[in-house]
PDB file of N, CA, C and O in Angstrom, chain B, residues numbered from 101:
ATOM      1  N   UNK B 101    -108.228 225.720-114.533  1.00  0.00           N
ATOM      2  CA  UNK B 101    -108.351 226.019-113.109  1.00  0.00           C
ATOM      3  C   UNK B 101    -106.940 226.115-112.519  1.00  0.00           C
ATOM      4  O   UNK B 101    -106.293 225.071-112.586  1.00  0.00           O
ATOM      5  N   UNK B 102    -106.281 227.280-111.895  1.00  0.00           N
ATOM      6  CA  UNK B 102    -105.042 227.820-111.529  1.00  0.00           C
ATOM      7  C   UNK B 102    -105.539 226.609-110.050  1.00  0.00           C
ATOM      8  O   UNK B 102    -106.581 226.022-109.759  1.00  0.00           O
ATOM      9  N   UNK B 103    -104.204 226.689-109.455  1.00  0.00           N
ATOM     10  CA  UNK B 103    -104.216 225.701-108.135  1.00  0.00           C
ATOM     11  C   UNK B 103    -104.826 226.539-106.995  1.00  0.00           C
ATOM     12  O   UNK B 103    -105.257 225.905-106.031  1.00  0.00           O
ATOM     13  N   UNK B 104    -104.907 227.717-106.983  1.00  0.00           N
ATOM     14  CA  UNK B 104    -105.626 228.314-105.412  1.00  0.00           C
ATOM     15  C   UNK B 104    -107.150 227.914-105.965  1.00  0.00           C
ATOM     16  O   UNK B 104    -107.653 226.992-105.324  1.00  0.00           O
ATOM     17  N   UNK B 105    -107.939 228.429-107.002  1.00  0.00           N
ATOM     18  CA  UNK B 105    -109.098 227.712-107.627  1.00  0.00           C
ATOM     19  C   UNK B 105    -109.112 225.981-107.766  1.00  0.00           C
ATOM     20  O   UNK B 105    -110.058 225.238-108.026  1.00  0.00           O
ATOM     21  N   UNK B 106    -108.162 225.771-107.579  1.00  0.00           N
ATOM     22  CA  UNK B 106    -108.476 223.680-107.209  1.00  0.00           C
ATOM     23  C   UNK B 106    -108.114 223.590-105.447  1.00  0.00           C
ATOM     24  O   UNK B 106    -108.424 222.586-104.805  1.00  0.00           O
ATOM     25  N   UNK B 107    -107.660 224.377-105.026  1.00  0.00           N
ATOM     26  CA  UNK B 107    -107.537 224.841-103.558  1.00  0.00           C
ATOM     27  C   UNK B 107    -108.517 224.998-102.777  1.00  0.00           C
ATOM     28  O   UNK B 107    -108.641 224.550-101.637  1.00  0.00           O
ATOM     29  N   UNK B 108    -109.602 225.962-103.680  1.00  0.00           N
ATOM     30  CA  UNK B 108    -110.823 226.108-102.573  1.00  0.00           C
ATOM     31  C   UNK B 108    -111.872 225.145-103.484  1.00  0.00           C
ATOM     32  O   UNK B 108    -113.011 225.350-103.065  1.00  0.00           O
ATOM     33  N   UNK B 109    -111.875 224.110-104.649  1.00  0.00           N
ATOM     34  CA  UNK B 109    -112.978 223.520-104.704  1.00  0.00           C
ATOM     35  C   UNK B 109    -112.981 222.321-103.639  1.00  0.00           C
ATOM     36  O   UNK B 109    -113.900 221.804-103.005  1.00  0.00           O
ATOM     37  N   UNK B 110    -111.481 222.055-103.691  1.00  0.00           N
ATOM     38  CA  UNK B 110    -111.566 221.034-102.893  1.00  0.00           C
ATOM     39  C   UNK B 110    -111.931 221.193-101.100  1.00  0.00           C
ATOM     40  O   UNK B 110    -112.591 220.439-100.386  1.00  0.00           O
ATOM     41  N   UNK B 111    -111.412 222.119-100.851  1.00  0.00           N
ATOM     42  CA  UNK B 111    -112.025 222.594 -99.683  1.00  0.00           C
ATOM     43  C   UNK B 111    -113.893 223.010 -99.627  1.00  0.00           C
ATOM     44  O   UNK B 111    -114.567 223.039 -98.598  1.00  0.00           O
ATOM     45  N   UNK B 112    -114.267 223.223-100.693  1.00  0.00           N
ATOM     46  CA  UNK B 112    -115.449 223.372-100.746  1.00  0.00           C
ATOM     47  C   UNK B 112    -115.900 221.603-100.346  1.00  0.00           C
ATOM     48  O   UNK B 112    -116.307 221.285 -99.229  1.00  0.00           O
ATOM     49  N   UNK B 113    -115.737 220.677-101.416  1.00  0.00           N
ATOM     50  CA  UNK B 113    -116.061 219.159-101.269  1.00  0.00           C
ATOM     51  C   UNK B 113    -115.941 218.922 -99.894  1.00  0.00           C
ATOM     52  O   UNK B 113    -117.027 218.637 -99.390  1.00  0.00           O
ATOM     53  N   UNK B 114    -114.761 218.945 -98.912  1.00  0.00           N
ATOM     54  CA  UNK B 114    -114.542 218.760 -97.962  1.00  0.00           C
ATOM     55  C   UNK B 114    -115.261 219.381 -96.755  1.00  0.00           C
ATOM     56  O   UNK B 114    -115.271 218.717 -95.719  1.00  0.00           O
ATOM     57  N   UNK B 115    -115.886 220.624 -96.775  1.00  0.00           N
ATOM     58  CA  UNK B 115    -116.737 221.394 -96.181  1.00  0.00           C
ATOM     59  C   UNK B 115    -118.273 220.472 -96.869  1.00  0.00           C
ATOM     60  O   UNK B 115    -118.889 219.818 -96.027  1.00  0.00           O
ATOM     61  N   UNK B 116    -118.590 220.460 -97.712  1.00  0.00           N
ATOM     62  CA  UNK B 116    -120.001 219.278 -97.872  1.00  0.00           C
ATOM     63  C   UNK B 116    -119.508 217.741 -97.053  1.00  0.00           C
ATOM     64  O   UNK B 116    -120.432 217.133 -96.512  1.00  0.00           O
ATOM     65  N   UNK B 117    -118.501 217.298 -96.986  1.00  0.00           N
ATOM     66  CA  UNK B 117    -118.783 216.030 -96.301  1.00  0.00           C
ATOM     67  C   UNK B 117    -118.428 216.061 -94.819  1.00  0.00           C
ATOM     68  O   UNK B 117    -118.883 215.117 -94.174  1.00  0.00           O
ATOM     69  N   UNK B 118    -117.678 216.992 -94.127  1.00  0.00           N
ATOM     70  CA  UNK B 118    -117.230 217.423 -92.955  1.00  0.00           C
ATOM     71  C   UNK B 118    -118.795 216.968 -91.995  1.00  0.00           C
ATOM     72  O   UNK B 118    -119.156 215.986 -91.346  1.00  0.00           O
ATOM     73  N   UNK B 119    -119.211 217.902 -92.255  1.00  0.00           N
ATOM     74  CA  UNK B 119    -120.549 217.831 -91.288  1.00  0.00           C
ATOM     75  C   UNK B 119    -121.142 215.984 -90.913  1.00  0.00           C
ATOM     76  O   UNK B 119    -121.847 215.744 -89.933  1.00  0.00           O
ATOM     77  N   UNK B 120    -120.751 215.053 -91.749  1.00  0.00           N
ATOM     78  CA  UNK B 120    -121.238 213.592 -91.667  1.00  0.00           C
ATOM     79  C   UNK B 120    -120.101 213.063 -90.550  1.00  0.00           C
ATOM     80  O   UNK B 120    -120.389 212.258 -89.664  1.00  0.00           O
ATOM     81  N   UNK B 121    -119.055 213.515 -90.690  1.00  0.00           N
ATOM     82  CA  UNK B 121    -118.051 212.985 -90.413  1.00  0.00           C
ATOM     83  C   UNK B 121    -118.039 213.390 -88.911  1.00  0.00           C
ATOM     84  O   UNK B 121    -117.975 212.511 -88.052  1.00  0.00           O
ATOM     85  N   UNK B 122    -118.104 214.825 -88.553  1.00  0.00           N
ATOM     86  CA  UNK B 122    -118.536 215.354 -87.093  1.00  0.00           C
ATOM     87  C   UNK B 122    -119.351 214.704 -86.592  1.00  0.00           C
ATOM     88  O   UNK B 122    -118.990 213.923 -85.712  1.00  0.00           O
ATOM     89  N   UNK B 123    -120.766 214.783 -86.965  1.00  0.00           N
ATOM     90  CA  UNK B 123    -121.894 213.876 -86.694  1.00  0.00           C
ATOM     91  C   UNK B 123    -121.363 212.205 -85.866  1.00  0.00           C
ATOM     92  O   UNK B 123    -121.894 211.489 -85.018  1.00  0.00           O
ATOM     93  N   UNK B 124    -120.312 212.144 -86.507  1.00  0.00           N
ATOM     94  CA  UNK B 124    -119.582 210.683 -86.010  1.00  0.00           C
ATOM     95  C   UNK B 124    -118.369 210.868 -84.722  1.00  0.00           C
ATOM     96  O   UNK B 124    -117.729 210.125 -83.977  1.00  0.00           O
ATOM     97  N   UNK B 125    -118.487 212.119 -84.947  1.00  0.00           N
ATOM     98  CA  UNK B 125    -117.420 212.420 -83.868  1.00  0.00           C
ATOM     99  C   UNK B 125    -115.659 212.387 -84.621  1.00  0.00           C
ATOM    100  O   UNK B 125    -114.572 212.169 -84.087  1.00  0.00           O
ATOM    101  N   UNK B 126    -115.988 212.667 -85.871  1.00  0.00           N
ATOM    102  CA  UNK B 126    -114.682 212.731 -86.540  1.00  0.00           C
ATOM    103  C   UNK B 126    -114.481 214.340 -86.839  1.00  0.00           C
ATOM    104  O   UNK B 126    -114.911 215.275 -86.164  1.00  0.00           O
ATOM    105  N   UNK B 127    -113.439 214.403 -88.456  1.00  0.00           N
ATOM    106  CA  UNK B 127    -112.844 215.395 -88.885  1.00  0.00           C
ATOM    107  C   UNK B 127    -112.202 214.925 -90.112  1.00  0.00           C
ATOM    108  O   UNK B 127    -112.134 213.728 -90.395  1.00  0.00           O
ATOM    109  N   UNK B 128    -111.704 215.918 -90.885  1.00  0.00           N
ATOM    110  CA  UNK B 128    -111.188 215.793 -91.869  1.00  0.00           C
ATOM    111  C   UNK B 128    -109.965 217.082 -92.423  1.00  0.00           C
ATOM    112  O   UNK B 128    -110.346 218.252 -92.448  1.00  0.00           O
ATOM    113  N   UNK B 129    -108.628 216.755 -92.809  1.00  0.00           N
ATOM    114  CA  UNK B 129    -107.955 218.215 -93.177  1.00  0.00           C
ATOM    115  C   UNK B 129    -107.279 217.784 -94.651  1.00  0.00           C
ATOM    116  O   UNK B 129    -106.897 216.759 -95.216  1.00  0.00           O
ATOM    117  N   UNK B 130    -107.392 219.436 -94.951  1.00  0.00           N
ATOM    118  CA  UNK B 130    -106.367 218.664 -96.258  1.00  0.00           C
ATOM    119  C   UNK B 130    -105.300 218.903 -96.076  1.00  0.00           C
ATOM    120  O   UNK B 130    -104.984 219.814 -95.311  1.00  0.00           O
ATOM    121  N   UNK B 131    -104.434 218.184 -96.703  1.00  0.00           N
ATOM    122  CA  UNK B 131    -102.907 218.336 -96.159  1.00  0.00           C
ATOM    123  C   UNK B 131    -102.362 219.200 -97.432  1.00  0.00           C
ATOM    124  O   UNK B 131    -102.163 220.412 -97.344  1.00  0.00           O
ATOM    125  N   UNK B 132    -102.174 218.560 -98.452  1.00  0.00           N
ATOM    126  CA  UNK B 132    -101.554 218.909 -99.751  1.00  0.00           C
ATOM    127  C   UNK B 132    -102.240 218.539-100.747  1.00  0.00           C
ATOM    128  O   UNK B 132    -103.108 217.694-100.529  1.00  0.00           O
ATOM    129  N   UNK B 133    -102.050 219.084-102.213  1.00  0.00           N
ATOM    130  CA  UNK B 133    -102.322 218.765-103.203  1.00  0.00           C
ATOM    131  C   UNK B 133    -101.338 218.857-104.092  1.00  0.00           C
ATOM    132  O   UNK B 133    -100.871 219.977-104.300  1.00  0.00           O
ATOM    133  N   UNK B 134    -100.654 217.373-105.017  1.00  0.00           N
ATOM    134  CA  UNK B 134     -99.493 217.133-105.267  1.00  0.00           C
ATOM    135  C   UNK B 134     -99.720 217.093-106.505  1.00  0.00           C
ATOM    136  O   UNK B 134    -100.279 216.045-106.828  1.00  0.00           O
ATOM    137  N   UNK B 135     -99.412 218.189-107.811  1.00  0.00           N
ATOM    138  CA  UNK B 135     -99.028 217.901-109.076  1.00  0.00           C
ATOM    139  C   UNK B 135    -100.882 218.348-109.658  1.00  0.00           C
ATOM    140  O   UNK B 135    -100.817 218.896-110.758  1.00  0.00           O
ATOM    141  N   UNK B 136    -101.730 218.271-109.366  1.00  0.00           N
ATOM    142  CA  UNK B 136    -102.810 219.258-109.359  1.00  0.00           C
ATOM    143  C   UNK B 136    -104.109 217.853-109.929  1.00  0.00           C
ATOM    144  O   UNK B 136    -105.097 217.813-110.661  1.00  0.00           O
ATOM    145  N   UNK B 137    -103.034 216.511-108.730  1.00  0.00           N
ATOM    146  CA  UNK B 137    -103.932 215.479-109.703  1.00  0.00           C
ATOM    147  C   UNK B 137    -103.634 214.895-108.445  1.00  0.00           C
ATOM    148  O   UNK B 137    -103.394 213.749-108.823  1.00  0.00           O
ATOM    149  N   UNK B 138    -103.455 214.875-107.006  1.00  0.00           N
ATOM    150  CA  UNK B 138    -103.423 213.688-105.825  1.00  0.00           C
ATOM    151  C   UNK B 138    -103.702 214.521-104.754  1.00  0.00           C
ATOM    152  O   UNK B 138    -103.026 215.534-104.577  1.00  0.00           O
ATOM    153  N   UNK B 139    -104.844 214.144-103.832  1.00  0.00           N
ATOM    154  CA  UNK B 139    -105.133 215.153-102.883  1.00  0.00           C
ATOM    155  C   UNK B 139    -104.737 213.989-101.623  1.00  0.00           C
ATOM    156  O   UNK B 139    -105.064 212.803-101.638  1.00  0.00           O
ATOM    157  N   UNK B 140    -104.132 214.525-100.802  1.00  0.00           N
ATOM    158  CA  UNK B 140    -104.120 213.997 -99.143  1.00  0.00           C
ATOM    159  C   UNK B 140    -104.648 214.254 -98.211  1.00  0.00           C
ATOM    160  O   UNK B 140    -104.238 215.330 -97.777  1.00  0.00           O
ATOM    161  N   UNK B 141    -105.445 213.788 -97.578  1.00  0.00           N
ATOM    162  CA  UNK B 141    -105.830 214.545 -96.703  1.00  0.00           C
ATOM    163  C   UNK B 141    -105.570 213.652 -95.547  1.00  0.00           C
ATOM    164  O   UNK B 141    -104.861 212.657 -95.693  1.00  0.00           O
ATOM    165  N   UNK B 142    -106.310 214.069 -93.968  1.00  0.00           N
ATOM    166  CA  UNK B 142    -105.874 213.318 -92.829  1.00  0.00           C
ATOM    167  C   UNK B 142    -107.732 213.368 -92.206  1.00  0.00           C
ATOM    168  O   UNK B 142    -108.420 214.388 -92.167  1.00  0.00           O
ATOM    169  N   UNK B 143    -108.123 212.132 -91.837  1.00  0.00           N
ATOM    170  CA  UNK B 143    -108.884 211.986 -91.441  1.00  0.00           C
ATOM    171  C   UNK B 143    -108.991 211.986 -89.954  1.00  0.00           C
ATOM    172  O   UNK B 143    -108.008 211.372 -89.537  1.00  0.00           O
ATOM    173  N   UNK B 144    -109.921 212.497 -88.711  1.00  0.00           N
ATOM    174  CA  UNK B 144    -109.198 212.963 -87.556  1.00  0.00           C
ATOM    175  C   UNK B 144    -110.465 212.281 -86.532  1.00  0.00           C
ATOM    176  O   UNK B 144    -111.532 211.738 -86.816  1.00  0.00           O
ATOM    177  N   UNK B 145    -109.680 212.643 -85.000  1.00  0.00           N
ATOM    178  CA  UNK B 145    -110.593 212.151 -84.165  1.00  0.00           C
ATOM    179  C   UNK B 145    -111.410 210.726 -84.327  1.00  0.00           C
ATOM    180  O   UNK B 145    -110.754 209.686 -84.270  1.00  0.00           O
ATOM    181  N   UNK B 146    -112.840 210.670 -84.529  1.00  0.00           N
ATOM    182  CA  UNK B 146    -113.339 208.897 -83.846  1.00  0.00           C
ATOM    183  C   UNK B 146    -112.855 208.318 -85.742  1.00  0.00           C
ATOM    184  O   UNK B 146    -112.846 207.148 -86.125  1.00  0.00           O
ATOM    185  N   UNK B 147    -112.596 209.249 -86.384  1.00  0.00           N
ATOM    186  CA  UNK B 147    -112.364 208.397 -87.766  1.00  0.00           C
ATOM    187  C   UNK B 147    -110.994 207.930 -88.453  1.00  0.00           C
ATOM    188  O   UNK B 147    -110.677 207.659 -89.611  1.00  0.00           O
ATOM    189  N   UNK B 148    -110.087 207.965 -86.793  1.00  0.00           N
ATOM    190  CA  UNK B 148    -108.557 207.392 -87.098  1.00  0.00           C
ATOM    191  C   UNK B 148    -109.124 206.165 -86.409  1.00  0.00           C
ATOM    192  O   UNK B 148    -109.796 206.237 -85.381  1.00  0.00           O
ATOM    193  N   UNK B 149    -108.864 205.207 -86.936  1.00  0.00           N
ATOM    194  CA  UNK B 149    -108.545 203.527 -86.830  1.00  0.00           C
ATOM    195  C   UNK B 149    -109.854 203.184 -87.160  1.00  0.00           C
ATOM    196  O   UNK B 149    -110.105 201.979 -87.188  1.00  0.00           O
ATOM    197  N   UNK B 150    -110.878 204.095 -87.457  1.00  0.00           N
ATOM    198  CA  UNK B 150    -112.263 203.616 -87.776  1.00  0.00           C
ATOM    199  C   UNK B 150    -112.463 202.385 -88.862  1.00  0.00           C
ATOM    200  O   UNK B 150    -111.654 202.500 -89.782  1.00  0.00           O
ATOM    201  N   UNK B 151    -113.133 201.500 -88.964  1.00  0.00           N
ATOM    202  CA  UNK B 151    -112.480 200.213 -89.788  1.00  0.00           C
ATOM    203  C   UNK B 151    -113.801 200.729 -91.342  1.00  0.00           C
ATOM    204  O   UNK B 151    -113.941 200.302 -92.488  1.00  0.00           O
ATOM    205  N   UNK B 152    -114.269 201.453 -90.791  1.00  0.00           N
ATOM    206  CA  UNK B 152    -114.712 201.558 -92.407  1.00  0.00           C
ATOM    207  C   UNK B 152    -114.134 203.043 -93.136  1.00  0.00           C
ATOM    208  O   UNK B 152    -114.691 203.430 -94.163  1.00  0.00           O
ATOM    209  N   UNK B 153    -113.173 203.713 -92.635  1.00  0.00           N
ATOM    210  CA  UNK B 153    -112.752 204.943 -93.310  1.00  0.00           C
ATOM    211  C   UNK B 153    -111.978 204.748 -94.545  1.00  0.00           C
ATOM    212  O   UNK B 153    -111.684 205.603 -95.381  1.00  0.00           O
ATOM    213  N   UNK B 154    -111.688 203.478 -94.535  1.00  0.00           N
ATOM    214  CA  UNK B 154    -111.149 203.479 -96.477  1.00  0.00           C
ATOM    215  C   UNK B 154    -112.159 203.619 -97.064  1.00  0.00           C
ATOM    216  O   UNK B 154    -112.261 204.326 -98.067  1.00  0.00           O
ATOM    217  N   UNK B 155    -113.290 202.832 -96.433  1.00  0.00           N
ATOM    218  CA  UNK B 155    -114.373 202.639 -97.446  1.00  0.00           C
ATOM    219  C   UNK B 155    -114.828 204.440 -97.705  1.00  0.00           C
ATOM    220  O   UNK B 155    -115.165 204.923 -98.786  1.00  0.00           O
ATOM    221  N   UNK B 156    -114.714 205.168 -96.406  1.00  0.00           N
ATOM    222  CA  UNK B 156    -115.866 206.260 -96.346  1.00  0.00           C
ATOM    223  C   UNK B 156    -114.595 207.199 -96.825  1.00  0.00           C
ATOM    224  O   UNK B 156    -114.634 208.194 -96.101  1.00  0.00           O
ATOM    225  N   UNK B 157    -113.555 207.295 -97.684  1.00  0.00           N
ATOM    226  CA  UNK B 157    -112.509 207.947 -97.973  1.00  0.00           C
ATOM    227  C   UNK B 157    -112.898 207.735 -99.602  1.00  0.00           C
ATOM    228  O   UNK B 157    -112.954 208.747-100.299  1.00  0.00           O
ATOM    229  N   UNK B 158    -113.168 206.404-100.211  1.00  0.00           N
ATOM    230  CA  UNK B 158    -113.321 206.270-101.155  1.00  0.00           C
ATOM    231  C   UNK B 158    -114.555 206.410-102.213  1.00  0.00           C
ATOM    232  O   UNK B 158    -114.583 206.764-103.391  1.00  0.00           O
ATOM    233  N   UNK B 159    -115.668 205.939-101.203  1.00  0.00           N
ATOM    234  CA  UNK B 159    -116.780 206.451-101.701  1.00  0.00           C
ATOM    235  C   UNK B 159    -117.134 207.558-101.204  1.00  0.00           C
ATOM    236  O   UNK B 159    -118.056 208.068-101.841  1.00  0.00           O
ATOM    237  N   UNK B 160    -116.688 208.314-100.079  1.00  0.00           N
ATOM    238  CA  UNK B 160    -117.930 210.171 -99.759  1.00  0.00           C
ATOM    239  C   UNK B 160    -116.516 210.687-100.321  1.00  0.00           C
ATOM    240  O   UNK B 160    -116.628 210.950-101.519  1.00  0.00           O
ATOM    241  N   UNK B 161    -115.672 210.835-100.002  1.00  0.00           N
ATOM    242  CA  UNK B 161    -114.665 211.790 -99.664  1.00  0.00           C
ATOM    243  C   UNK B 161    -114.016 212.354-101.146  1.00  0.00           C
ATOM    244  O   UNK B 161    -114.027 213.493-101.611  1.00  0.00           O
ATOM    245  N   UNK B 162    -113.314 210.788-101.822  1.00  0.00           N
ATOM    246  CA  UNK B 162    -113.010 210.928-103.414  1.00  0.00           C
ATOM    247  C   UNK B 162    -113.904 211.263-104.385  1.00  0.00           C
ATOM    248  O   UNK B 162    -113.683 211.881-105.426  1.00  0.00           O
ATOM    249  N   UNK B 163    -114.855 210.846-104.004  1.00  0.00           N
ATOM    250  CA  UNK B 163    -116.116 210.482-105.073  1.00  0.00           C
ATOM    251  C   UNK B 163    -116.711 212.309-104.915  1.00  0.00           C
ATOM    252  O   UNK B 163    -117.332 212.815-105.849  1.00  0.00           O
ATOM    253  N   UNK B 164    -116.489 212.882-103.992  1.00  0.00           N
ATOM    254  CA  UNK B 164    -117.079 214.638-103.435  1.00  0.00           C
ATOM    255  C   UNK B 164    -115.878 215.053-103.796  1.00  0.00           C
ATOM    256  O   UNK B 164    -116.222 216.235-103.797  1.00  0.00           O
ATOM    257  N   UNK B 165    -114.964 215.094-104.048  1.00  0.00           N
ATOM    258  CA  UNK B 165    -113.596 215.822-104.593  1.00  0.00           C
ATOM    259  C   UNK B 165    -113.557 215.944-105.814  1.00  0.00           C
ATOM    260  O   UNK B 165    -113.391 216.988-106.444  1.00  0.00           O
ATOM    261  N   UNK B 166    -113.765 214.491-106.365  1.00  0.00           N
ATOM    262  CA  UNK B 166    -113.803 214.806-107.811  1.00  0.00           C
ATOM    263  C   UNK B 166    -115.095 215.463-108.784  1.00  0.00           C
ATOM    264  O   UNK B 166    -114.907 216.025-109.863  1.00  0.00           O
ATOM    265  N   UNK B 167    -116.409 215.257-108.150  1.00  0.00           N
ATOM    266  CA  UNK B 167    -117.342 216.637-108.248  1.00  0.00           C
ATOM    267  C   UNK B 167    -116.908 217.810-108.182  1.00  0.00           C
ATOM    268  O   UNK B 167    -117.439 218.703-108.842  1.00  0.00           O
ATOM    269  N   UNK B 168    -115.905 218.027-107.410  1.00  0.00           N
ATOM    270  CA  UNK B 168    -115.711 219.694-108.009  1.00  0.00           C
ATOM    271  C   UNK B 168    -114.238 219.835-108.389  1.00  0.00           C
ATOM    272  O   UNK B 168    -113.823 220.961-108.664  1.00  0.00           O
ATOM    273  N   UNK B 169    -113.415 218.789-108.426  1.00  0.00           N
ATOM    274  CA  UNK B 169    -112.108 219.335-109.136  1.00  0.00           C
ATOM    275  C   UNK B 169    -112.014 218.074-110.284  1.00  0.00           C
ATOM    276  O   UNK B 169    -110.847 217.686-110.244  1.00  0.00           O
ATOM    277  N   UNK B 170    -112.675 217.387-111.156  1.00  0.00           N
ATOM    278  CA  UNK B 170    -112.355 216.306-111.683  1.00  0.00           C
ATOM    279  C   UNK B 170    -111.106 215.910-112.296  1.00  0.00           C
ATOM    280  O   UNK B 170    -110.949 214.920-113.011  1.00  0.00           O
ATOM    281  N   UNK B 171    -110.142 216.843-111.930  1.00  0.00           N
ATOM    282  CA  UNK B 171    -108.720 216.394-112.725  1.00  0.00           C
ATOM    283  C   UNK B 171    -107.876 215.716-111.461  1.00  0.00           C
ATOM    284  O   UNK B 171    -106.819 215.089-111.540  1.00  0.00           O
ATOM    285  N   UNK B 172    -108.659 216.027-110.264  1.00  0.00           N
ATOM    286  CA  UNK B 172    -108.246 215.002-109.062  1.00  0.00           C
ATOM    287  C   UNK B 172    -107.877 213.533-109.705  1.00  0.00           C
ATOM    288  O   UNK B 172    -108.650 213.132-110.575  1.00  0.00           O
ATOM    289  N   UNK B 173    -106.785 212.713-109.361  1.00  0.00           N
ATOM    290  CA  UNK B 173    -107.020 211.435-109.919  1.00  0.00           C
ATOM    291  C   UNK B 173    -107.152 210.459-108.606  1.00  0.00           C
ATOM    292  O   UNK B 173    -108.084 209.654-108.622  1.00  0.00           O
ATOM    293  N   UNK B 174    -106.497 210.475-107.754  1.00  0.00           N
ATOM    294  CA  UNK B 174    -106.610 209.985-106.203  1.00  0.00           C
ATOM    295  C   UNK B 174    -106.252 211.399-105.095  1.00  0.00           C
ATOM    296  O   UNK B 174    -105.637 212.465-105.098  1.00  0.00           O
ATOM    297  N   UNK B 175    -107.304 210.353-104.004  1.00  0.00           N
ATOM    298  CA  UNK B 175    -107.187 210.933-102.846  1.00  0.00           C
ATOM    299  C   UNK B 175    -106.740 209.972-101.762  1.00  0.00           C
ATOM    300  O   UNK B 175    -107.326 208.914-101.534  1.00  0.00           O
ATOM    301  N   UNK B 176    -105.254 210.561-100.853  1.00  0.00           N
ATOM    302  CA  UNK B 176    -104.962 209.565-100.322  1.00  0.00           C
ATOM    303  C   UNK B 176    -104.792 209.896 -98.894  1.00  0.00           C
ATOM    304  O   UNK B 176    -104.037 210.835 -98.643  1.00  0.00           O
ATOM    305  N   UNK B 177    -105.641 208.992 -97.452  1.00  0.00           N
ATOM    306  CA  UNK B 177    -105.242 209.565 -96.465  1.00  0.00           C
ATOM    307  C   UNK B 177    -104.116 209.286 -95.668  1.00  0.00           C
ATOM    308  O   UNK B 177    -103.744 208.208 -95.203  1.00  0.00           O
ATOM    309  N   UNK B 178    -103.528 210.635 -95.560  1.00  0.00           N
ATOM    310  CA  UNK B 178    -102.166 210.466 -94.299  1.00  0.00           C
ATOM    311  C   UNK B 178    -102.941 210.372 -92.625  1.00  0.00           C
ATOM    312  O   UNK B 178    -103.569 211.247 -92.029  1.00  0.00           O
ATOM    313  N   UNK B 179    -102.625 209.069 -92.232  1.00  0.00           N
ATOM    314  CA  UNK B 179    -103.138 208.952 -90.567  1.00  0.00           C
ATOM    315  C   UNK B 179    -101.540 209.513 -89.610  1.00  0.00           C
ATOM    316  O   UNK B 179    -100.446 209.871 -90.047  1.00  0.00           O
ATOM    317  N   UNK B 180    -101.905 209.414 -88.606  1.00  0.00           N
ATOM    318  CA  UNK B 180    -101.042 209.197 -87.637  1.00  0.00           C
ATOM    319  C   UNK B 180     -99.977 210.601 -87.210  1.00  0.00           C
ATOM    320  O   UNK B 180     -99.359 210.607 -86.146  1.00  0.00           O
ATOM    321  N   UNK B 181     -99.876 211.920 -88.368  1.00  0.00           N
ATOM    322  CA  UNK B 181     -99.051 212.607 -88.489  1.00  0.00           C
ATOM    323  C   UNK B 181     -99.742 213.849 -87.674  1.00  0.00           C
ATOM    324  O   UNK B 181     -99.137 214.913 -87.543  1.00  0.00           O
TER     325      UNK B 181
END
């Protein structure tokens, strides 16, 4: 898988969990993908300081990334930027 093809799976994953996250009054972007094995993304609106978004980063977010790119090894979120 060339990186624009790990580009849009992961944007695909992120488009399946987006809609939960709205529902909450959040968001989600990807920022970068570093070395074709660490995705960043920024979690947005009611889901910055939200006290369970590690949790919901680690189980929906990583756990839906690596369904469609599995050579993902972490996903890590940048807040505040």
């Amino acid at each position: 898988m060339n990186t624009e093809e790990l580009r849009l799976n992961i944007e695909k994953a992120l488009d399946e969990i987006r809609p939960f996250l709205q529902s909450d009054g959040g968001d989600i972007s990807l920022i970068s993908i570093d070395n074709d094995s660490s995705v960043k993304v920024r979690l947005e609106g009611a889901c910055v300081g939200c006290s369970v978004n590690q949790m919901t980063l680690k189980s929906g977010v990583e756990m839906t990334i690596k369904k469609y790119a599995p050579q993902i090894q972490e996903v890590i979120n940048i807040s505040g930027l």
